[in-house]
Backbone as ProteinMPNN parsed JSONL, in Angstrom:
{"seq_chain_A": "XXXXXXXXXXXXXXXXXXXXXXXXXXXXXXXXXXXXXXXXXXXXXXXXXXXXXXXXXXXXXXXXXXXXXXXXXXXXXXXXXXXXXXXXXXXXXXXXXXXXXXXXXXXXXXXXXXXXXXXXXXXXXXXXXXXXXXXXXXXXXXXXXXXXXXXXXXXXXXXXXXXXXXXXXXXXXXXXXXXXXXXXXXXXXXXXX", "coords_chain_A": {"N_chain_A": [[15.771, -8.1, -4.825], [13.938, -10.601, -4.134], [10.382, -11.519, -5.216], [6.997, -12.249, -4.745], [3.755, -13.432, -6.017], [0.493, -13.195, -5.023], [-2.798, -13.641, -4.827], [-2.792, -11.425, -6.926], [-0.997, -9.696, -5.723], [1.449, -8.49, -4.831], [4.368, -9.444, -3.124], [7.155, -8.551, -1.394], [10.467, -9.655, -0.419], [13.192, -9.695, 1.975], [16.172, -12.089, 2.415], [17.406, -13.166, 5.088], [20.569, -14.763, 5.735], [21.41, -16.779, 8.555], [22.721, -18.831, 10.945], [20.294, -21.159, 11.39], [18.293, -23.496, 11.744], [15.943, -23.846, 10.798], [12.443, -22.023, 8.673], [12.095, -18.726, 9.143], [9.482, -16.602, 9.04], [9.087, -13.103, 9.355], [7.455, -9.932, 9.745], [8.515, -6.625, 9.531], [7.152, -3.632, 10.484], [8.113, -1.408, 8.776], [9.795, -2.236, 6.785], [8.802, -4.753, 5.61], [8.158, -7.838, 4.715], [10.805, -9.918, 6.035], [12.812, -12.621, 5.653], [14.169, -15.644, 7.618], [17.052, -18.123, 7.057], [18.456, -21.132, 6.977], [21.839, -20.81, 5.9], [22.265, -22.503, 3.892], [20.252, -23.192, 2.57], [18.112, -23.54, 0.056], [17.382, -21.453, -2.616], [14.679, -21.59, -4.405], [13.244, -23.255, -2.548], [13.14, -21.767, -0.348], [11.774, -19.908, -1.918], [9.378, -21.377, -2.117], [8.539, -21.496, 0.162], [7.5, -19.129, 1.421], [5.601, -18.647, -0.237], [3.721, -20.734, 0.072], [3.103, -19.473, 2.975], [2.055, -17.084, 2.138], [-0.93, -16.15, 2.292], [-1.083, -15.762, 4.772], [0.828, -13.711, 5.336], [-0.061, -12.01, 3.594], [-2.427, -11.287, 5.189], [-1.707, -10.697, 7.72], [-0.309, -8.077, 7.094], [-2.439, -6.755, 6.349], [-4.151, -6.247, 7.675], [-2.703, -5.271, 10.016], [-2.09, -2.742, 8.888], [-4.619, -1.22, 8.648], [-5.853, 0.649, 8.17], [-4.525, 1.433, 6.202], [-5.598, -0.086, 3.927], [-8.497, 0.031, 3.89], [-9.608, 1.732, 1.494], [-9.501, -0.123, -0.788], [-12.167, -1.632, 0.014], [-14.337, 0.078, -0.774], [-17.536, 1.463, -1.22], [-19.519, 2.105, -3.994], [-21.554, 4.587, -2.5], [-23.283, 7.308, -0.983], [-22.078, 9.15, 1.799], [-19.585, 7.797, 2.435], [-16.131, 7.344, 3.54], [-13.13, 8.611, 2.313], [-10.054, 8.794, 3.004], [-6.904, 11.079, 2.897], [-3.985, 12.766, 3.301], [-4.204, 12.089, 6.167], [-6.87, 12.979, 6.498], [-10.55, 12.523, 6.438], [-12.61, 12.363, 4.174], [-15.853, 13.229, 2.436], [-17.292, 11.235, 0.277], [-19.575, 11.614, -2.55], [-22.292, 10.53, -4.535], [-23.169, 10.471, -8.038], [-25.388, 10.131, -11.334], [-24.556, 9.507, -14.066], [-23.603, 10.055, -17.718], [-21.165, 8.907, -18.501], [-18.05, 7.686, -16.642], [-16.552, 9.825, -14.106], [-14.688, 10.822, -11.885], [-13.773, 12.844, -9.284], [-11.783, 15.488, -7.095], [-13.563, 18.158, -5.091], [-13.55, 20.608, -3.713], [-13.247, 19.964, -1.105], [-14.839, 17.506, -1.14], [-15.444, 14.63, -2.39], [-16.215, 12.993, -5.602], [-18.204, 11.083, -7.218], [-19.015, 9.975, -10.384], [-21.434, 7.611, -12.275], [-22.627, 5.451, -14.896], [-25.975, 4.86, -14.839], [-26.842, 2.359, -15.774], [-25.22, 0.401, -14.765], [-24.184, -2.065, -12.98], [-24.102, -2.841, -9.404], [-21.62, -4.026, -8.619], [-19.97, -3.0, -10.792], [-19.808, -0.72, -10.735], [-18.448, -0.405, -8.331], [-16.169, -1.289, -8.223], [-15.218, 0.286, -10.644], [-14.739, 3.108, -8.77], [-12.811, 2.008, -7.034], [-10.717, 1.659, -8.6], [-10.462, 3.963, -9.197], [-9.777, 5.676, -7.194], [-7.852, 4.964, -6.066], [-6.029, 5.581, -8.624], [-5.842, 8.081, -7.903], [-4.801, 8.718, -5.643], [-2.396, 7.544, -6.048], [-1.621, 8.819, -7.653], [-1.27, 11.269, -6.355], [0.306, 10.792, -4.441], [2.67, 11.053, -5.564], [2.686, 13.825, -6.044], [2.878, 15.183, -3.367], [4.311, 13.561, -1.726], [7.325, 14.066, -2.332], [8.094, 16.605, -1.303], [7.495, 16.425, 1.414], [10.276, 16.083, 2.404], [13.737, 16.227, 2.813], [14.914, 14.599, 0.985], [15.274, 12.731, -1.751], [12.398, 11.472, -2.497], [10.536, 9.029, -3.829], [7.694, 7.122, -4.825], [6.088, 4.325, -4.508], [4.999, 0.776, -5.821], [2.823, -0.83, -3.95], [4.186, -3.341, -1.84], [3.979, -4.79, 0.397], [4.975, -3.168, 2.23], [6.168, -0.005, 4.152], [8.106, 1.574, 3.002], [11.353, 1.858, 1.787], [14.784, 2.154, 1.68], [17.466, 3.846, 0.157], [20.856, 4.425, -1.128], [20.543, 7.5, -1.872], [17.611, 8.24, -2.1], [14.636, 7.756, -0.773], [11.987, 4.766, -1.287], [8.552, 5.274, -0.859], [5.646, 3.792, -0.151], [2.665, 3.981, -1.934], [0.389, 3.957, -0.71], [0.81, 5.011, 1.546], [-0.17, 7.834, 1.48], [-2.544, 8.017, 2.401], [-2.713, 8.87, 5.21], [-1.426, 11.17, 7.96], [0.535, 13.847, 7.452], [2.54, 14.239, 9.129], [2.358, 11.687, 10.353], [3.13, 10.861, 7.379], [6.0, 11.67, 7.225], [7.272, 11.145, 9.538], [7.808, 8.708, 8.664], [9.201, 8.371, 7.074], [11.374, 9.738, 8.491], [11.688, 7.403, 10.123], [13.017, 5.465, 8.102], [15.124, 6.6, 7.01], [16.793, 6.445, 9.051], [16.963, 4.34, 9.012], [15.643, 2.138, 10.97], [14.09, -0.567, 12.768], [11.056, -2.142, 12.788]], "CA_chain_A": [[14.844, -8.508, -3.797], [12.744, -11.313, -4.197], [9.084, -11.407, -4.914], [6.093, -13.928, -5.013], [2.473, -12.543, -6.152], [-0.459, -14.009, -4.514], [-4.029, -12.75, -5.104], [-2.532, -10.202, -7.586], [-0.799, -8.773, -5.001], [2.886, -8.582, -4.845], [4.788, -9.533, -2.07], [8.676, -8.558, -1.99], [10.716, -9.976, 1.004], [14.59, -10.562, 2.221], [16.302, -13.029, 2.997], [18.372, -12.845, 6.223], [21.306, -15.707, 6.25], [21.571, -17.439, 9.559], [23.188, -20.394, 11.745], [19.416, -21.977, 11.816], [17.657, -24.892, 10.971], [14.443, -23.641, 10.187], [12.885, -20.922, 8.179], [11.442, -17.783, 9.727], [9.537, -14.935, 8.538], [8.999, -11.813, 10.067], [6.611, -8.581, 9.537], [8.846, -5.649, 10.263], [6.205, -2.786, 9.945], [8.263, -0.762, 7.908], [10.691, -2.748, 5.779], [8.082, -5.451, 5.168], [8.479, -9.401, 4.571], [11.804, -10.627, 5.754], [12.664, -14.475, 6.038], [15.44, -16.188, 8.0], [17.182, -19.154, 6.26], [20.079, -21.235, 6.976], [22.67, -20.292, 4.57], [22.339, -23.746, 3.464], [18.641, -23.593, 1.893], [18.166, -23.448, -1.715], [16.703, -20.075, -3.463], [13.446, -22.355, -4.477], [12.796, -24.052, -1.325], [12.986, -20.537, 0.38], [10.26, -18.816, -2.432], [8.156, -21.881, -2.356], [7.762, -21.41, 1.821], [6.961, -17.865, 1.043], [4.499, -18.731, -1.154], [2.95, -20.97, 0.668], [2.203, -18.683, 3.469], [1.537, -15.567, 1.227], [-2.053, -15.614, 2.449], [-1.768, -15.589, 6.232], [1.942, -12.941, 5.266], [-1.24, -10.547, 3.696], [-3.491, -10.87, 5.463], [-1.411, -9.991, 8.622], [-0.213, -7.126, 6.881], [-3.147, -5.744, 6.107], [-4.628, -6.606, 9.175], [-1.524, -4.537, 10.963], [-2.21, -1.812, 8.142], [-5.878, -1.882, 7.939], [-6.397, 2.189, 7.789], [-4.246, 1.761, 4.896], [-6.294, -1.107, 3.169], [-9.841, 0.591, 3.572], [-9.924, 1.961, -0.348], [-9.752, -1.737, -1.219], [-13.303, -1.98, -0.184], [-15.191, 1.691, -0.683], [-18.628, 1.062, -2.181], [-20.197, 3.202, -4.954], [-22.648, 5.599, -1.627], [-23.036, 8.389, -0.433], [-21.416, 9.176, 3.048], [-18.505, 7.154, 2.345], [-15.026, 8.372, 3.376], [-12.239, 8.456, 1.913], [-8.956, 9.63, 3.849], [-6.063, 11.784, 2.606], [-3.588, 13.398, 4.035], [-4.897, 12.231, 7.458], [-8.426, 13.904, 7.187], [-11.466, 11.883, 6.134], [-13.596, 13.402, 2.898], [-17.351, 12.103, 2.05], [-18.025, 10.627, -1.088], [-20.993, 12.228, -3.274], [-22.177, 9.981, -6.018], [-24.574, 10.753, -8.902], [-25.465, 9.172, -12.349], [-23.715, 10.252, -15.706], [-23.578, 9.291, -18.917], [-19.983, 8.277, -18.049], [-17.74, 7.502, -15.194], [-16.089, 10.273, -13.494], [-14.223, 10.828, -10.598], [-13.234, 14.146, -8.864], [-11.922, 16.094, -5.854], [-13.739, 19.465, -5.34], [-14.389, 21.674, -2.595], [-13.517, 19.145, 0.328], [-15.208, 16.375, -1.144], [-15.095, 13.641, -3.486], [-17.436, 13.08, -6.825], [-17.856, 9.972, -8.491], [-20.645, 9.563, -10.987], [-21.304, 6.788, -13.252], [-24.011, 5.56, -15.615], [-26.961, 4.63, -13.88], [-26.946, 1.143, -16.042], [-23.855, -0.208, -14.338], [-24.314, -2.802, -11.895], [-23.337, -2.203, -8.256], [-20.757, -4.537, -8.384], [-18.787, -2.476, -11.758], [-19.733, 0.815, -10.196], [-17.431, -0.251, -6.89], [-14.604, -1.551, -9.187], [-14.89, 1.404, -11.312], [-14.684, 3.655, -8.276], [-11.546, 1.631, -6.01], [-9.754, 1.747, -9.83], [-10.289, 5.953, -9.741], [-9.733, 6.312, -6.195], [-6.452, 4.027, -5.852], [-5.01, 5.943, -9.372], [-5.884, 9.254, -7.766], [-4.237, 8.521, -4.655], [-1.347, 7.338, -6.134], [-1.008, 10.47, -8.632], [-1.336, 12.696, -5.356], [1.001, 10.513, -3.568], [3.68, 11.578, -6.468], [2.916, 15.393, -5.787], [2.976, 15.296, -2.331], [5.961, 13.326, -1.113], [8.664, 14.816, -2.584], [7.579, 17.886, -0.614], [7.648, 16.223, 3.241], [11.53, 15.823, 2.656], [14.51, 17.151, 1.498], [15.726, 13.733, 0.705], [14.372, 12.677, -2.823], [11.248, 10.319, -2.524], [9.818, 8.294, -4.889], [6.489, 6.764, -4.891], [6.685, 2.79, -4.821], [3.232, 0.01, -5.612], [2.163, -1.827, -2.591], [4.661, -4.562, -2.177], [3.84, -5.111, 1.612], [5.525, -2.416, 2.936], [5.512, 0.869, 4.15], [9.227, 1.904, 2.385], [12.772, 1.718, 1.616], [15.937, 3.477, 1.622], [18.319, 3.506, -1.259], [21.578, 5.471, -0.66], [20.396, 8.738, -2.158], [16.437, 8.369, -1.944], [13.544, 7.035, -0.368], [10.573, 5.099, -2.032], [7.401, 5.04, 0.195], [4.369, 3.097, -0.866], [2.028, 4.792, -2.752], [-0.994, 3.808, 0.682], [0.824, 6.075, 2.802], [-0.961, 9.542, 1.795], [-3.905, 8.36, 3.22], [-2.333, 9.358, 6.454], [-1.138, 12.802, 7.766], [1.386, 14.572, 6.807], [3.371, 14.477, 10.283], [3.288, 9.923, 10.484], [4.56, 10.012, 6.468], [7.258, 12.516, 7.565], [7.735, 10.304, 10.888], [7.967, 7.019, 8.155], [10.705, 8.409, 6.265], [12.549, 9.745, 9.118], [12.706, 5.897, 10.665], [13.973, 4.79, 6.535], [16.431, 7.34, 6.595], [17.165, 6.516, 10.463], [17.36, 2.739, 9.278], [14.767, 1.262, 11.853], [13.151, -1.74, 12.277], [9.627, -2.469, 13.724]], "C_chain_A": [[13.848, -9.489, -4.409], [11.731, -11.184, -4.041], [8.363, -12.702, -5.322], [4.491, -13.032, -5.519], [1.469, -13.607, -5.994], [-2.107, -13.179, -4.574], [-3.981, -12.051, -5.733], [-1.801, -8.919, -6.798], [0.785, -8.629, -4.896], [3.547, -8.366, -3.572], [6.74, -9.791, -2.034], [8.839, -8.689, -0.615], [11.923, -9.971, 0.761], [15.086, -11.292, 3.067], [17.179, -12.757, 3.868], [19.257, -14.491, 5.993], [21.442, -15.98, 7.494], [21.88, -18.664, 9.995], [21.502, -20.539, 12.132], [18.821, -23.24, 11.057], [15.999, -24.844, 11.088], [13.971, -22.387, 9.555], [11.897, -20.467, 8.693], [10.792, -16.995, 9.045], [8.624, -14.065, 9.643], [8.133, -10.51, 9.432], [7.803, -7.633, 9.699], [7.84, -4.087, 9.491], [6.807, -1.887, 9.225], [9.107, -1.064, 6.875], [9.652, -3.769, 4.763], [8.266, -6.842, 5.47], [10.114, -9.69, 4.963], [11.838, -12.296, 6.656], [14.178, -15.249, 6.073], [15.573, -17.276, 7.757], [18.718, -19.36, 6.693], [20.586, -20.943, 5.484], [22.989, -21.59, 3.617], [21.289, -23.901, 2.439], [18.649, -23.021, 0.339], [16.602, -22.729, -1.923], [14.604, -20.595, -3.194], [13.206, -22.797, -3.238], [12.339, -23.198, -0.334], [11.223, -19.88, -0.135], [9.156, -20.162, -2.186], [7.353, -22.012, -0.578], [6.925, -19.998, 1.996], [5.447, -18.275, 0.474], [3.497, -19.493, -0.803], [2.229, -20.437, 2.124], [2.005, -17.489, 3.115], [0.099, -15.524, 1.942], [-2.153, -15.143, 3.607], [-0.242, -14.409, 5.819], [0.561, -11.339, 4.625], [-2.086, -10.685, 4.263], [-3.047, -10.277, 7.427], [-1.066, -8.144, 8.289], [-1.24, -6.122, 6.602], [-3.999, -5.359, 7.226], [-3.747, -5.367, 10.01], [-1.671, -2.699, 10.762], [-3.593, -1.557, 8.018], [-6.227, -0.261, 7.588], [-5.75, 2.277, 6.036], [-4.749, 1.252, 3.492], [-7.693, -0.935, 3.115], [-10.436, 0.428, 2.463], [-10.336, 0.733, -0.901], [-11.419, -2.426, -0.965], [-14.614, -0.954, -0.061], [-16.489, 1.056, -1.897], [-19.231, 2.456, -2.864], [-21.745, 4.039, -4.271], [-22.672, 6.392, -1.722], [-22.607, 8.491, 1.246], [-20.619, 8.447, 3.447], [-17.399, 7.905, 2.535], [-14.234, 7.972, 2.893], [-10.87, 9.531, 2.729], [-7.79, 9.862, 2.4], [-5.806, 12.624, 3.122], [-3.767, 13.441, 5.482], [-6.026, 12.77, 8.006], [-9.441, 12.997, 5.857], [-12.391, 13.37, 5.152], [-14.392, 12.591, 2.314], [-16.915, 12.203, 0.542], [-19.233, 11.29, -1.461], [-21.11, 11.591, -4.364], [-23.546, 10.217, -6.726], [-24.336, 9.937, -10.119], [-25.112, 9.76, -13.287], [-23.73, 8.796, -16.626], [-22.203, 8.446, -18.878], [-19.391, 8.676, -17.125], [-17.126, 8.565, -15.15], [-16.127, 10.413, -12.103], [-13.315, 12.175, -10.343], [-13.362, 14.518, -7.265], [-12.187, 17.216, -5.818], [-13.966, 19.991, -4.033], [-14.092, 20.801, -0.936], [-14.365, 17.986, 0.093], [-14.952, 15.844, -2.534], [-16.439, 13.274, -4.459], [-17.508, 11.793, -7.343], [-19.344, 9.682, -8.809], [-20.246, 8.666, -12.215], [-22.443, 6.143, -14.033], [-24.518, 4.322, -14.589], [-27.454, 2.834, -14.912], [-26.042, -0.3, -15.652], [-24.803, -0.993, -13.177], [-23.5, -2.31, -10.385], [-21.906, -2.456, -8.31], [-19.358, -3.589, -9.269], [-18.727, -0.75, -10.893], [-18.467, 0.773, -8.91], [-16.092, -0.349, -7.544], [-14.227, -0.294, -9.763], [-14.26, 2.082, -9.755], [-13.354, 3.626, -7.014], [-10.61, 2.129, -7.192], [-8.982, 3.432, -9.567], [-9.569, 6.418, -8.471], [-8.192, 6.049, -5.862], [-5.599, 4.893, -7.249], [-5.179, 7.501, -8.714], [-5.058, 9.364, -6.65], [-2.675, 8.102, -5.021], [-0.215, 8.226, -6.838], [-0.471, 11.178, -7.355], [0.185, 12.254, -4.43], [2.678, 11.275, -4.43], [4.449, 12.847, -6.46], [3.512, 15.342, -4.424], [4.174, 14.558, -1.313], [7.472, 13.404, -0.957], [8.722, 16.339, -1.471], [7.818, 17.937, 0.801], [9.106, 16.192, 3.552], [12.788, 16.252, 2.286], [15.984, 15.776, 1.323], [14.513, 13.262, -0.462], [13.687, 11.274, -2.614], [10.659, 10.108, -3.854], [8.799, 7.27, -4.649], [6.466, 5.114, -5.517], [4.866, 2.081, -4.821], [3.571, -0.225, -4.752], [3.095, -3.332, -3.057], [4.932, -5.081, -0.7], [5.516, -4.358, 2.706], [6.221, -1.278, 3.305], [6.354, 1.984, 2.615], [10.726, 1.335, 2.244], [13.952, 2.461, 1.552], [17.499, 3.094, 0.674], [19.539, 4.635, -0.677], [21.629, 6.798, -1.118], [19.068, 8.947, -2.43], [15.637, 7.453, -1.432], [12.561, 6.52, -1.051], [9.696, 4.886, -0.48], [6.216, 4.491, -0.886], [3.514, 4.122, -0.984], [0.628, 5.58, -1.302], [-0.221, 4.564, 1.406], [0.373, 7.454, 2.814], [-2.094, 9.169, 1.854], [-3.534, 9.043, 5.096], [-1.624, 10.68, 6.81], [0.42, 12.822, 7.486], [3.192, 13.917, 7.54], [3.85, 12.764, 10.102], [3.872, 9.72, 8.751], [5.856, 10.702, 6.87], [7.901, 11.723, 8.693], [8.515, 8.684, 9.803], [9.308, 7.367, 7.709], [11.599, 9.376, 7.253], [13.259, 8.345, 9.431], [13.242, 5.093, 9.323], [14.93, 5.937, 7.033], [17.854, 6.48, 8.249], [17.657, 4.726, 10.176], [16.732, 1.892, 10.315], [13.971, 0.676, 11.446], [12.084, -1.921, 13.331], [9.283, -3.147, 13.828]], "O_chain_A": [[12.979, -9.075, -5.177], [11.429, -10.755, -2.928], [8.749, -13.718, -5.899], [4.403, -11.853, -5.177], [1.484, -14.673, -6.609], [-2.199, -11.994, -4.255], [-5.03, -11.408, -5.712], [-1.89, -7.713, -7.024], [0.725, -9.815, -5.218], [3.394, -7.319, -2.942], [7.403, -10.743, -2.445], [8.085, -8.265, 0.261], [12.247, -10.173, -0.409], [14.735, -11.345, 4.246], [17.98, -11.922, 3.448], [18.509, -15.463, 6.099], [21.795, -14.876, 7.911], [21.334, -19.629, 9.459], [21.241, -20.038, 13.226], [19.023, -23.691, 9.929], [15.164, -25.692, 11.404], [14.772, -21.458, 9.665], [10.877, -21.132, 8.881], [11.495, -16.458, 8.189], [7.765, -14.394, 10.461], [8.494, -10.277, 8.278], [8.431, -8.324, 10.501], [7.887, -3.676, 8.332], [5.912, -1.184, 8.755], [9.233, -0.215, 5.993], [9.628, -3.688, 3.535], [8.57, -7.061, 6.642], [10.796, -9.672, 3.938], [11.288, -12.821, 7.624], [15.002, -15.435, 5.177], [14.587, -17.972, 7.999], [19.68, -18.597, 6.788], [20.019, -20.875, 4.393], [23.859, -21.599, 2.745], [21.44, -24.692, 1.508], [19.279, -22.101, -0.183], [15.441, -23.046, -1.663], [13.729, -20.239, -2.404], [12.375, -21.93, -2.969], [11.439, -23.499, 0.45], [10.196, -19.58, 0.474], [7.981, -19.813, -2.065], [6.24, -22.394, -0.216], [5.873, -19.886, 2.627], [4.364, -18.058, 1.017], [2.369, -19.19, -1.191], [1.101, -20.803, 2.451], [1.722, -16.722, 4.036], [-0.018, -14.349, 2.289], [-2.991, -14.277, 3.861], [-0.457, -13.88, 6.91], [0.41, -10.201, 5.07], [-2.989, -9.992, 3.796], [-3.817, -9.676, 8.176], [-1.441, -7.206, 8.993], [-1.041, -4.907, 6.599], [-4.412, -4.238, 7.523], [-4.423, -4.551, 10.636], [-1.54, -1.78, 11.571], [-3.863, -1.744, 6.832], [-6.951, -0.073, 6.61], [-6.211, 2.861, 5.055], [-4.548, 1.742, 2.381], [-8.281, -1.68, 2.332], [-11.313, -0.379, 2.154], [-11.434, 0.579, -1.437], [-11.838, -3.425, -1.549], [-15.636, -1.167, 0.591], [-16.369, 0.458, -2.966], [-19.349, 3.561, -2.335], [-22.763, 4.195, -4.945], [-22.043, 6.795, -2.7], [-23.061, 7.538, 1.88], [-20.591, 8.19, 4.651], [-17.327, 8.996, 1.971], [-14.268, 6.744, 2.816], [-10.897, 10.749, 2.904], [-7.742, 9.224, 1.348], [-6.631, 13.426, 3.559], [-3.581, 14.483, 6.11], [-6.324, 13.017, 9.175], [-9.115, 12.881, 4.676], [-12.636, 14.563, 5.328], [-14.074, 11.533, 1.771], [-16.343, 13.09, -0.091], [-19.991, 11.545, -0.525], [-20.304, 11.806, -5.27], [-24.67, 10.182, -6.226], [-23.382, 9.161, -10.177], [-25.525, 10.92, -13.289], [-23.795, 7.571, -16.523], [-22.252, 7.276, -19.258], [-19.711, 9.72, -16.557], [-16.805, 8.804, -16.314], [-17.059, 10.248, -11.316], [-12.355, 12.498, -11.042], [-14.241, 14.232, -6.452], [-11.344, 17.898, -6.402], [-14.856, 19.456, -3.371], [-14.675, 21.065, 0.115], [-14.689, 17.371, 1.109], [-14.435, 16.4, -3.503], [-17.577, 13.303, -3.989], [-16.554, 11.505, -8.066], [-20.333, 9.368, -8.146], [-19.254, 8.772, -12.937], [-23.498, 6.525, -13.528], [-23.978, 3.421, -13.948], [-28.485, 2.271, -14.542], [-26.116, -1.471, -16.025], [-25.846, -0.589, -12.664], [-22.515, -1.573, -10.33], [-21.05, -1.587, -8.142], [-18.222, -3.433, -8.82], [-17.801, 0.016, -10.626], [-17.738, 1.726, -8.635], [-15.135, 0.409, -7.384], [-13.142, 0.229, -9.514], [-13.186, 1.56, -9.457], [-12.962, 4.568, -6.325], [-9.75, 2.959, -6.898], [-7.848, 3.904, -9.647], [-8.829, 7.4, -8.53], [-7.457, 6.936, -5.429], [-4.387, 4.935, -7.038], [-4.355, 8.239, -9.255], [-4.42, 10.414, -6.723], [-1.798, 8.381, -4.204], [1.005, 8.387, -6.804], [0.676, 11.623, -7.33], [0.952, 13.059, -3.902], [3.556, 11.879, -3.814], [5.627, 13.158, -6.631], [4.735, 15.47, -4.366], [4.731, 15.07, -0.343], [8.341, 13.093, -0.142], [9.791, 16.81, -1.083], [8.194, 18.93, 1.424], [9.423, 16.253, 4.74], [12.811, 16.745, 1.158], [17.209, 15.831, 1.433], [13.296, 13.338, -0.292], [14.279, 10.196, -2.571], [10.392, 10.932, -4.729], [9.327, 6.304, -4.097], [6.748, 4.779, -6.667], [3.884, 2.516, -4.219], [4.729, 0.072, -4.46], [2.931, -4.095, -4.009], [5.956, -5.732, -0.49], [6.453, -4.774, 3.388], [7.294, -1.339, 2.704], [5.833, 2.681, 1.744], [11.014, 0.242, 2.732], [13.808, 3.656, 1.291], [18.286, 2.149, 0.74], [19.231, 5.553, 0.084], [22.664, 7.414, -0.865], [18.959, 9.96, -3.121], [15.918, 6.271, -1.63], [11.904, 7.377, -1.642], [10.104, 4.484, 0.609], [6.034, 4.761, -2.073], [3.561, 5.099, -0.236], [0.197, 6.7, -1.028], [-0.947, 4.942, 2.325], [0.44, 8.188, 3.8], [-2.922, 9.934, 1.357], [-4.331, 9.579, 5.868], [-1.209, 11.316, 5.841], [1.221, 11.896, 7.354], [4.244, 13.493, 7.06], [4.994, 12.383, 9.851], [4.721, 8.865, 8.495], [6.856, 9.995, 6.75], [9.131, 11.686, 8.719], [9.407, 7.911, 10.151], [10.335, 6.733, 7.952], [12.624, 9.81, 6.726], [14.428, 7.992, 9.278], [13.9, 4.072, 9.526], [15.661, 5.352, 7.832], [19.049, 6.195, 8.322], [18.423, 4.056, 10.869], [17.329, 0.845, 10.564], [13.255, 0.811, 10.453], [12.275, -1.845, 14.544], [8.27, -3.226, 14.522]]}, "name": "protein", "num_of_chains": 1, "seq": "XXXXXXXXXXXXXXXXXXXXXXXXXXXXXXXXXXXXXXXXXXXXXXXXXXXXXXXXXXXXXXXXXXXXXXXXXXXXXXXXXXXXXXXXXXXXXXXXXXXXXXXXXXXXXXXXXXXXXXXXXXXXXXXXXXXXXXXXXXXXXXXXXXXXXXXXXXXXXXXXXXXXXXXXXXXXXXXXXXXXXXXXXXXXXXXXX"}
C-alpha cells in the first residue's frame, strides 16, 4: 500500500485501476484514502497528486473524524476531558518535580514541573495521553472479537482486514465499546463508507 507523509502524519491510500481519464480520490470512512487512476498513469504521477492534496485529504479526515482527533489538542487544565471507551474522564493537573501521567479512580493525573512552559507542558501531556491510549488500545481490542486484532498508527483510517486478522487504528478506543465492535464487524463484513 502506498504512503505519502505530510505534516508528520502518514497517509496510506489505494489505488483503484479504471477506464478514466482523470484521477480521483475518495474518503471511504473506514478503509481510508483510495485514488482512481487510469491504468495508464505512472506510479509517480499518481503519489505526486496525492501529495499534493495531502492537506485538504487530512484535514477532511479529521474533520469527518473530529471526536477522534480531540487528544491532538488537550491543554495542560483542569476540567479537561479526555474520552475512552466512549465515556468522557476530567483531567486533574498539579506540579511535580517530574512529569507524570496517570489513570486513577475515574480520572486522569498529569503533573509536571511547575518551570515548564505552557506550551511543553501540552506537548508533554498529548505525548502521555496518545502513548496511553494506544497501550490501552492493545489491551482492549483483542477482547471485542474473536477474530485476532491488532492495533495499527493513524494512517487515515479507521481499519483493515487481512485474511486472518483485523488491525484497527490505535484512535478508535476513544469510542465505546459497542461502535469499535460495530467497526470491525463492517472490516470483517468488507464494507465501504
Amino acid at each position: 500500500m502506498p504512503i505519502v507523509t505530510y505534516a508528520e502524519q502518514t497517509i496510506a491510500y489505494t489505488v483503484e485501476k479504471q477506464d478514466v481519464s482523470f484521477i480521483k480520490i475518495y474518503l471511504d470512512d473506514l478503509n481510508g484514502v483510495k485514488v482512481t487512476v487510469s491504468p495508464h498513469k505512472e506510479e509517480a504521477k499518481i503519489q505526486a497528486f496525492v501529495e499534493k492534496k495531502a492537506d485538504w485529504i487530512l484535514e477532511k479526515w479529521q474533520k469527518t473524524h473530529d471526536d477522534l482527533y480531540a487528544i491532538d489538542a488537550l491543554t495542560a487544565s483542569d476540567n479537561v476531558k479526555i474520552s475512552y471507551l466512549g465515556r468522557s474522564y476530567r483531567l486533574r493537573t498539579d506540579h511535580q518535580e517530574e512529569a507524570r501521567f496517570a489513570f486513577q479512580k475515574g480520572t486522569f493525573h498529569f503533573a509536571y514541573p511547575e518551570n515548564w512552559t505552557e506550551e511543553e507542558a501540552n506537548e508533554q501531556l498529548r505525548a502521555e495521553v496518545n502513548h496511553w491510549l494506544f497501550r490501552k488500545a492493545g489491551e482492549k481490542f483483542p477482547t471485542l472479537s474473536e477474530w485476532d486484532i491488532k492495533v495499527d498508527e493513524d494512517h487515515l483510517k479507521l481499519g483493515r482486514k487481512e485474511t486472518d486478522h483485523i488491525h484497527l487504528n490505535w484512535r478508535l478506543i476513544q469510542r465505546s465499546k459497542q461502535k469499535i465492535q460495530q467497526t470491525i464487524e463492517d472490516l470483517i463484513q468488507e464494507k465501504t463508507c
